[in-house]
C-alpha positions in Angstrom: 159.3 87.2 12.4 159.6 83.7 9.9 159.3 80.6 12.3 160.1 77.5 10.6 159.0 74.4 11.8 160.0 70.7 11.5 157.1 67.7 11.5 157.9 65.1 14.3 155.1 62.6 13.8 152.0 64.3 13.9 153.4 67.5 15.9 155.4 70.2 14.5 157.8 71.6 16.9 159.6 75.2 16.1 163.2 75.2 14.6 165.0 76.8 17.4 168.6 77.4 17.5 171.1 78.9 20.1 173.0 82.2 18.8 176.0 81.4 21.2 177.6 77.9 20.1 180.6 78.2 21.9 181.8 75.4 24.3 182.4 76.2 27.7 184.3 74.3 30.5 181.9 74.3 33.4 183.8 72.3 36.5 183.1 72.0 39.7 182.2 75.4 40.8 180.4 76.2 37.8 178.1 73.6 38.7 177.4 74.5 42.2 176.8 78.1 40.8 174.2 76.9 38.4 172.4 74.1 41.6 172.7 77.9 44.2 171.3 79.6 41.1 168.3 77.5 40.1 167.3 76.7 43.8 168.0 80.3 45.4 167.7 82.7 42.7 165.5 81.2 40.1 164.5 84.7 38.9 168.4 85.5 38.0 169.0 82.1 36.8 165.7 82.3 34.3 166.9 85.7 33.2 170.8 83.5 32.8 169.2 80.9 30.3 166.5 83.5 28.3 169.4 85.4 27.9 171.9 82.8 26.9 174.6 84.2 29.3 173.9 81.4 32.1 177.3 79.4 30.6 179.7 82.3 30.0 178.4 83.5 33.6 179.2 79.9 35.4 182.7 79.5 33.2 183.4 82.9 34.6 182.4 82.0 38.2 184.9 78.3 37.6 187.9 80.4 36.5 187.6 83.2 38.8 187.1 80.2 41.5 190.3 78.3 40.2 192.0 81.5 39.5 191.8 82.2 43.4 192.4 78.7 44.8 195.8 79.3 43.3 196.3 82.4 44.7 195.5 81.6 48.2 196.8 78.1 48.8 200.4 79.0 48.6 199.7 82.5 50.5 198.1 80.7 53.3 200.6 77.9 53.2 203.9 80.7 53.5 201.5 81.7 56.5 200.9 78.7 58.5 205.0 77.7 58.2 203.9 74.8 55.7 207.1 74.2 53.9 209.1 71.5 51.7 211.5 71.1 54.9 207.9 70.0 56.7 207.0 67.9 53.5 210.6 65.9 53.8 210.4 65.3 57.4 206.7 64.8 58.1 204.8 64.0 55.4 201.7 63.3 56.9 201.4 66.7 59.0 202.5 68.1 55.8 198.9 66.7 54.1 197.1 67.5 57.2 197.8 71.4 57.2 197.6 71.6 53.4 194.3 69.9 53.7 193.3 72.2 56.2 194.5 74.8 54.2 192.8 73.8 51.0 189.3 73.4 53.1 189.7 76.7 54.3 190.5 78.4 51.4 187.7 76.3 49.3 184.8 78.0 51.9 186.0 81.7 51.4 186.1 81.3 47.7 182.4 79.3 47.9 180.9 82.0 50.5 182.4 85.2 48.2 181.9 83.8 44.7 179.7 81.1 43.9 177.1 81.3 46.9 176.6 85.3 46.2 174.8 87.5 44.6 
């Protein structure tokens, strides 16, 4: 194996570089996959980085997470009666449920996808 190496100052420090170069969109339940990862599972999340599949895996937790949200909210909204007749005659109720809605929906996807195994 040829290890090149650049001089910093009196230290020479191995010319490593990343095979995967790609940029990935991590929001916010990327993030709180990689925080669950690194604090609960450091084994899995060491594996992750040695690996260099720790970002694909957390944009693929984001989308998925995303992916869900807008599956649900509407579903759960056609549920609960939430409708634009509600939105035009009592707007604030209207934010209310959705907001309850949204919460809801935000702590299945949380317990099934990011804060799992």
């Amino acid at each position: 194996m040829d290890i090149t190496y650049a001089k910093c100052g009196d230290y020479y420090i191995p010319n490593i570089t990343l095979s995967d170069t790609t940029h990935y969109h991590i929001g916010k339940y990327g993030r709180m996959r990689r925080t669950f990862l690194k604090e609960h599972r450091p084994i899995q999340y060491s594996d992750l980085v040695l690996t260099e599949r720790l970002f694909p895996h957390l944009a693929e937790i984001d989308e998925a997470c995303h992916n869900r949200l807008e599956v649900m909210i509407p579903a759960m909204a056609e549920q609960e009666g939430v409708t634009a007749a509600l939105k035009r005659t009592d707007q604030m109720e209207w934010v209310r449920r959705m907001n309850s809605i949204k919460a809801r929906a935000e702590e299945v996807i949380l317990a099934e996808l990011v804060y799992s195994d």
